[in-house]
C-alpha positions in Angstrom: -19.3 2.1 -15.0 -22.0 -0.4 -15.8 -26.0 0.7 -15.2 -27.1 -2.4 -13.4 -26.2 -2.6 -9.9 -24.1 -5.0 -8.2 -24.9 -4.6 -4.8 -28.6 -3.5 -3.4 -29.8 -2.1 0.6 -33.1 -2.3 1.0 -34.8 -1.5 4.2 -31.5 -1.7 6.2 -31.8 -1.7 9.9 -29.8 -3.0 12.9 -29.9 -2.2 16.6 -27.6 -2.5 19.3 -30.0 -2.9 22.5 -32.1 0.1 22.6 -29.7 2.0 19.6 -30.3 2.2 16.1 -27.4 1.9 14.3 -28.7 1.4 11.1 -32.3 2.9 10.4 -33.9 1.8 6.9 -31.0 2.3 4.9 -31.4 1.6 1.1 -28.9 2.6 -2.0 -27.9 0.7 -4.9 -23.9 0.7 -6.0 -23.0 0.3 -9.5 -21.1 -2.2 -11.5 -17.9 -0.5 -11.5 -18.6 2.2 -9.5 -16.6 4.0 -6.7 -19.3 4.8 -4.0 -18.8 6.8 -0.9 -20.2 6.4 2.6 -19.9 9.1 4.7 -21.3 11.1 7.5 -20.0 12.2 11.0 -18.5 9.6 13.4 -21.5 7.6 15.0 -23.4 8.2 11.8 -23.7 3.8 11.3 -21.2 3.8 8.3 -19.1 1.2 9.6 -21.8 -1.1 11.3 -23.1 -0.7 7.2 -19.6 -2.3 6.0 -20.2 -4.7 9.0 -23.6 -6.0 7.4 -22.8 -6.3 4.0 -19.6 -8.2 5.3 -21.4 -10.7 7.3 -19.6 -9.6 10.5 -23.2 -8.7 11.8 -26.4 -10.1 11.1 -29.5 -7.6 9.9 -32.0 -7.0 12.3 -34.3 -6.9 8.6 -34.4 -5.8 5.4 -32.2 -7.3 2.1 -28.7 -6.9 1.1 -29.1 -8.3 -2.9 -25.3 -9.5 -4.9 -26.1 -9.6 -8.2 -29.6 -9.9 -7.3 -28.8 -12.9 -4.6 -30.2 -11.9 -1.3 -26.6 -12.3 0.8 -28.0 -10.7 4.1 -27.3 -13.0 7.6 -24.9 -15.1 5.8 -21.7 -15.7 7.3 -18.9 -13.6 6.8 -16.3 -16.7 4.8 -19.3 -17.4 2.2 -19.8 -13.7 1.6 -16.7 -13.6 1.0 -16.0 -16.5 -0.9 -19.2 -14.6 -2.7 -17.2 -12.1 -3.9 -17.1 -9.1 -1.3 -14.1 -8.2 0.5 -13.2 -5.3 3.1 -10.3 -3.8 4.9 -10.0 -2.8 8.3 -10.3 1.0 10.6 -7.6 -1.2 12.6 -5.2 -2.9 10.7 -5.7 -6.8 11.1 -3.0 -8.6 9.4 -0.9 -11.9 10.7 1.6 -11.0 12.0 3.5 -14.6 13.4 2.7 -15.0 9.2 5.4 -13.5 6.3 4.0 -11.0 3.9 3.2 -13.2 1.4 2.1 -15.9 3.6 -0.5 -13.0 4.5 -1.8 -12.6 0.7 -1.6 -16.8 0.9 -4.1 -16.9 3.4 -6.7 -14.4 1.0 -6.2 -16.5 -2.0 -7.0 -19.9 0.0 -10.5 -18.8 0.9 -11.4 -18.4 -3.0 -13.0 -21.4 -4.0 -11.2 -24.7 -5.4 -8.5 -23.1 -4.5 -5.1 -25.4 -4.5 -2.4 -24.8 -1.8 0.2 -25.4 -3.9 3.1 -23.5 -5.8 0.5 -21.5 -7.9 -0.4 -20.0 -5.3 2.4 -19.0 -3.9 3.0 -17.1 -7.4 -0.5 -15.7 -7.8 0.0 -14.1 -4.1 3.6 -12.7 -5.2 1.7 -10.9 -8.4 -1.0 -9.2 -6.0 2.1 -8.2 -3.4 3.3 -6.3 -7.2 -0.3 -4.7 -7.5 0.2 -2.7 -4.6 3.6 -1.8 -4.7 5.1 -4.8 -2.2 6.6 -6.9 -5.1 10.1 -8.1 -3.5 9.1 -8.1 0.1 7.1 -11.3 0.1 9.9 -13.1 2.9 9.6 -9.9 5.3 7.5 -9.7 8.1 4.8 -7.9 9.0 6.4 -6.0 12.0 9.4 -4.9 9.4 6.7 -2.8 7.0 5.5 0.7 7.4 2.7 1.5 8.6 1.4 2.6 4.7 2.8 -0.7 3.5 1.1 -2.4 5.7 -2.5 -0.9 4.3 -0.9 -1.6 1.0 -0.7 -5.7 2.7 -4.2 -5.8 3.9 -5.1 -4.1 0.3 -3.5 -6.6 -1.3 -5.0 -10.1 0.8 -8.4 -8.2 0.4 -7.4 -8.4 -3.7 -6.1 -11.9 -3.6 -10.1 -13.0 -3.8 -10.7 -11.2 -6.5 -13.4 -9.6 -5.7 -17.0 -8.3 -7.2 -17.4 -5.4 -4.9 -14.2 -4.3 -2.2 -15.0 -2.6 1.1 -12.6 0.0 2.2 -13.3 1.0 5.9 -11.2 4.2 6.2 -7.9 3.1 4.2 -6.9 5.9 3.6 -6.9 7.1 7.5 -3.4 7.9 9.0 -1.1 8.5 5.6 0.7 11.9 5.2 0.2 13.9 1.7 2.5 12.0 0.2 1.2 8.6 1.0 -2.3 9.8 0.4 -1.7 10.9 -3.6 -0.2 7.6 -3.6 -3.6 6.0 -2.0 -5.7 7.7 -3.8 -3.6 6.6 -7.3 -4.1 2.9 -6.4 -7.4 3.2 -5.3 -8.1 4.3 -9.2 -6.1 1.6 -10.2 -8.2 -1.1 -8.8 -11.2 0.6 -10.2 -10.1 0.2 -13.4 -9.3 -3.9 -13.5 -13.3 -3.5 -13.1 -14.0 -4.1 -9.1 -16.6 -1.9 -7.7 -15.3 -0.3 -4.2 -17.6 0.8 -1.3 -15.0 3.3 0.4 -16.5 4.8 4.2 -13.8 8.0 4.9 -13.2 11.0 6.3 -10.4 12.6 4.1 -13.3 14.8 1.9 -10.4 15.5 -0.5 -10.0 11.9 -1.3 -14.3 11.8 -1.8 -14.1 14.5 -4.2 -11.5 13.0 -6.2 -12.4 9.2 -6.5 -16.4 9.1 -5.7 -18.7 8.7 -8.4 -21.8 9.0 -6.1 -21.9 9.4 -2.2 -24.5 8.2 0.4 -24.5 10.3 3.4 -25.8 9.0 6.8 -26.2 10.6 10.0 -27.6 8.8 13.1 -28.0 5.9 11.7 -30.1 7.3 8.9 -30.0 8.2 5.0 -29.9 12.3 4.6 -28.9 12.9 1.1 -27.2 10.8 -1.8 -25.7 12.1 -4.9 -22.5 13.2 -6.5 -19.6 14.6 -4.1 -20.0 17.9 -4.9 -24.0 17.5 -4.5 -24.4 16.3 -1.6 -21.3 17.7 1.0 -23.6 21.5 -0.4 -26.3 20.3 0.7 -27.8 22.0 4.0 -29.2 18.8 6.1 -25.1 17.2 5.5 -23.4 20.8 6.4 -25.5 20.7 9.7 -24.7 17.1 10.3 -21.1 17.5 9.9 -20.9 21.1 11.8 -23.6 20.0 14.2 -25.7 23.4 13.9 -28.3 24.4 11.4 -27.1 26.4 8.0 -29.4 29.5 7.6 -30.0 30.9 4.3 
């Protein structure tokens, strides 16, 4: 893990109406780092991803790539930028084969030729996560974990600087979950820096370097797993009643 950061908040805020989703957030994420964002449902995790993605636009402050101010662009230049996410809800192609699916990531990187490189170059992500052979299925034919693993693996096709995981590892049984996790690790270490928001605190523990917490829209602690999820202010947010000493 590199001591510059890749990606910067400052001064985070956006509003629906009359709520604050987003209140002032700020937090810098590592080169190389695996950075949690968690907090109770409602907390603004999500509508976070949603900014930094371009899905939504920032009411104010800066969202800084490599020191490039990236906030209120759209979401197919930042990710043609270099940041890419996966979905709560899975939202894959599904009238499109498997590796038709990983096609379509690879086409948005730029200069980018349709043509039988491609196709090859979307065959060796499909291997990455586990879906090497299965390139002619469809999407209806996978289950439900090998369909994350799809998504996962169109999100990798643009190679990117910094890879947004909005609750991937939601749904899977133990099994599938040790196998989640183990990939998760894996793309860490080809160097891309991953922003995961989840719920599973087993999966924090293991793979975080730092966490953010947020609750109501807000910044309550930061820190190591094991720092912060002991800290009082998170306890009550998560329990929804104050810790006495």
């Amino acid at each position: 893990m590199s001591a510059d950061p890749v990606l910067r908040l400052q001064g985070l805020r956006k509003s629906f109406g009359g709520l604050v989703a987003v209140n002032d957030v700020s937090f810098d994420v590592m080169r190389g780092e695996i950075f949690g964002l968690i907090g109770p449902n409602g907390s603004g995790k999500t509508t976070t991803m949603n900014l930094i993605s371009g899905a939504f636009r920032p009411d104010q402050g800066q969202i800084l790539l490599e020191g490039q101010d990236i906030a209120g662009q759209p979401a197919h230049l930042i990710a043609r930028r270099g940041i890419a996410r996966t979905f709560q809800l899975l939202r894959l192609i599904e009238d499109m084969s498997v590796l038709e699916n990983v096609m379509v990531g690879l086409a948005f990187r730029p200069r980018q030729p349709w043509d039988a490189t491609l196709r090859r170059r979307a065959a060796e992500f499909l291997e990455l996560v586990g879906l090497g052979g299965l390139g002619g299925a469809a999407v209806s034919e996978l289950t439900y974990i090998d369909q994350k693993r799809l998504e996962l693996a169109r999100a990798m096709a643009l190679e990117p600087k910094v890879l947004l995981l909005d609750e991937w590892l939601a749904g899977l049984n133990a099994t599938e979950l040790h196998t989640g996790i183990a990939m998760i690790r894996q793309i860490r270490s080809l160097g891309t820096t991953i922003i995961m928001v989840e719920h599973v605190m087993s999966a924090i523990h293991s793979l975080c370097d730092r966490c953010v917490v947020m609750n109501a829209g807000t910044r309550i602690a930061m820190g190591t797993p094991a720092a912060v999820l002991s800290d009082p202010l998170v306890v009550e947010a998560y329990l929804g009643e104050p810790v006495h000493a």
